[in-house]
N, C-alpha and C positions, 0 to 999 in steps of 0.2 A: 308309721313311716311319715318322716314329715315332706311335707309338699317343697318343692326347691322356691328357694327365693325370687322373684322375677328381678330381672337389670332392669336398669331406670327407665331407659325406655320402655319396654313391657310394663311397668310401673305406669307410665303415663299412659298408655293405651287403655290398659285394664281400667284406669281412672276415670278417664275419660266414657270408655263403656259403659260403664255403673254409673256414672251421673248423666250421661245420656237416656239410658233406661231409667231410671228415676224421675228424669225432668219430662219425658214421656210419659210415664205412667199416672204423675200430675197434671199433666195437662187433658188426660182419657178424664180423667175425674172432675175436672172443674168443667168441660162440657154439659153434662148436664145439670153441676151445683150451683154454678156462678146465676145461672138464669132465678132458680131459686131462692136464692139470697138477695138479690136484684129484687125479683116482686115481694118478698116479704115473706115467701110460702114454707122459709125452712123452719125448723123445731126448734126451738128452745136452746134443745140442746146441740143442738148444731154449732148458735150461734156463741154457744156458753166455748166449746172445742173450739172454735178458731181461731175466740180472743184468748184461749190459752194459750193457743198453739203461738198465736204472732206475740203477745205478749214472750213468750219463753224465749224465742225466734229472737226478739230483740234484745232480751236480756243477754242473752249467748253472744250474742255480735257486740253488745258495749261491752262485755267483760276480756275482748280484744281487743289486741291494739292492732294497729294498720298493718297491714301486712304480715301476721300473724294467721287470718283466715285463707283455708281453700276449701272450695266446693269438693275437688278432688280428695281421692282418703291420702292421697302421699305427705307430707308434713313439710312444711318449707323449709329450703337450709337454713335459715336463720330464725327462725320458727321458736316460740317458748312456750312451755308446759303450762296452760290457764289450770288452776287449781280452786278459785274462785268464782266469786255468785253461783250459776246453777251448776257447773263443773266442781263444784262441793262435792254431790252426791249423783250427779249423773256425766257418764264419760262423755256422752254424747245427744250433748242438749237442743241440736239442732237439727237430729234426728228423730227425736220425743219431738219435737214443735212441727216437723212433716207430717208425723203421725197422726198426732192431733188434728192437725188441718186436713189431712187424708180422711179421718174417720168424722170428722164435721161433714165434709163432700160427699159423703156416701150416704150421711144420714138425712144430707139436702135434696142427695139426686132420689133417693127412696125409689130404688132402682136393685134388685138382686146383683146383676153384673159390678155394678160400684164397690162392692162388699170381696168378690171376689179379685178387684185391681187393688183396692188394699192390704190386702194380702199378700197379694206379688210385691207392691211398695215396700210391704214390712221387713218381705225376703229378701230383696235387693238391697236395702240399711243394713240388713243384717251380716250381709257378705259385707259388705260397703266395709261394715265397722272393724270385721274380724280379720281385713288388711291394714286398714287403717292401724289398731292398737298394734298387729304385730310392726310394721312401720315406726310407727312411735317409742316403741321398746327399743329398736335399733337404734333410734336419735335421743331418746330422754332416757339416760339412765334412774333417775324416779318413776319412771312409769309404771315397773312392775307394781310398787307400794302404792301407787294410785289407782291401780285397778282393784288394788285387793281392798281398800276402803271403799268403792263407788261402784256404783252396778251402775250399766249398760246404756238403758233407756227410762227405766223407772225407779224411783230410790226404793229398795226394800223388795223390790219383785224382781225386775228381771234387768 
């Protein structure tokens, strides 16, 4: 059975909800990572996760033009299909670059609880994404053929 479409408004709510929860759930996490990072104490590989993460993060936003990005999953009216730089092979590369930076934070805060807010982060992208492409399908008739070439969050996994 499929789930009914939300109207625009419910559209923006729901939108709004999920990057409210999102932008919460990173800010639980850089509480304890930001101090980490600050004096020197995170890993390696922490530090390796976040310049991937802001590296991807930036590539994803040059590969737009103005007014082409929303934080929200709804897609602008006037909005066009990026099919290039990291939108190649990933649908949603600026939710791979949260992630990133999410599992940097967790490995900064070395903290059990951290581990388990990135998980909730990943589940809330993950809903985030699965409005977002239906949304996109309604507005970019190429979208189907672009999802069927690009996975999700990681090229080749998921």
């Amino acid at each position: 059975m499929n789930t009914p479409i939300p109207t625009r408004l419910s559209r923006h709510a729901l939108g709004t909800l999920l990057v409210a929860v999102q932008v919460a759930l990173m800010l639980v996490l850089a509480v304890p990572a930001v101090p980490a990072f600050v004096a020197g104490d995170a890993p390696g590989a922490a530090w390796l996760l976040a310049a991937a993460g802001i590296l991807l993060g930036l590539w994803a936003v040059s590969c737009n033009r103005p007014g082409n990005f929303n934080v929200r999953p709804t897609p602008h009216p006037s909005g066009q299909l990026v099919q290039h730089g990291p939108y190649r092979s990933i649908r949603h590369p600026m939710y791979t670059a949260v992630i990133a930076c999410a599992l940097a934070a967790a490995a900064a805060a070395a903290v059990l609880w951290a581990w388990l807010v990135v998980l909730a982060l990943v589940a809330v992208l993950a809903v985030k994404s699965v409005f977002e492409e239906r949304w996109m399908s309604e507005r970019h008739s190429a979208y189907a053929a672009y999802r069927q070439r690009t996975r999700r969050f990681l090229p080749g996994l998921f």
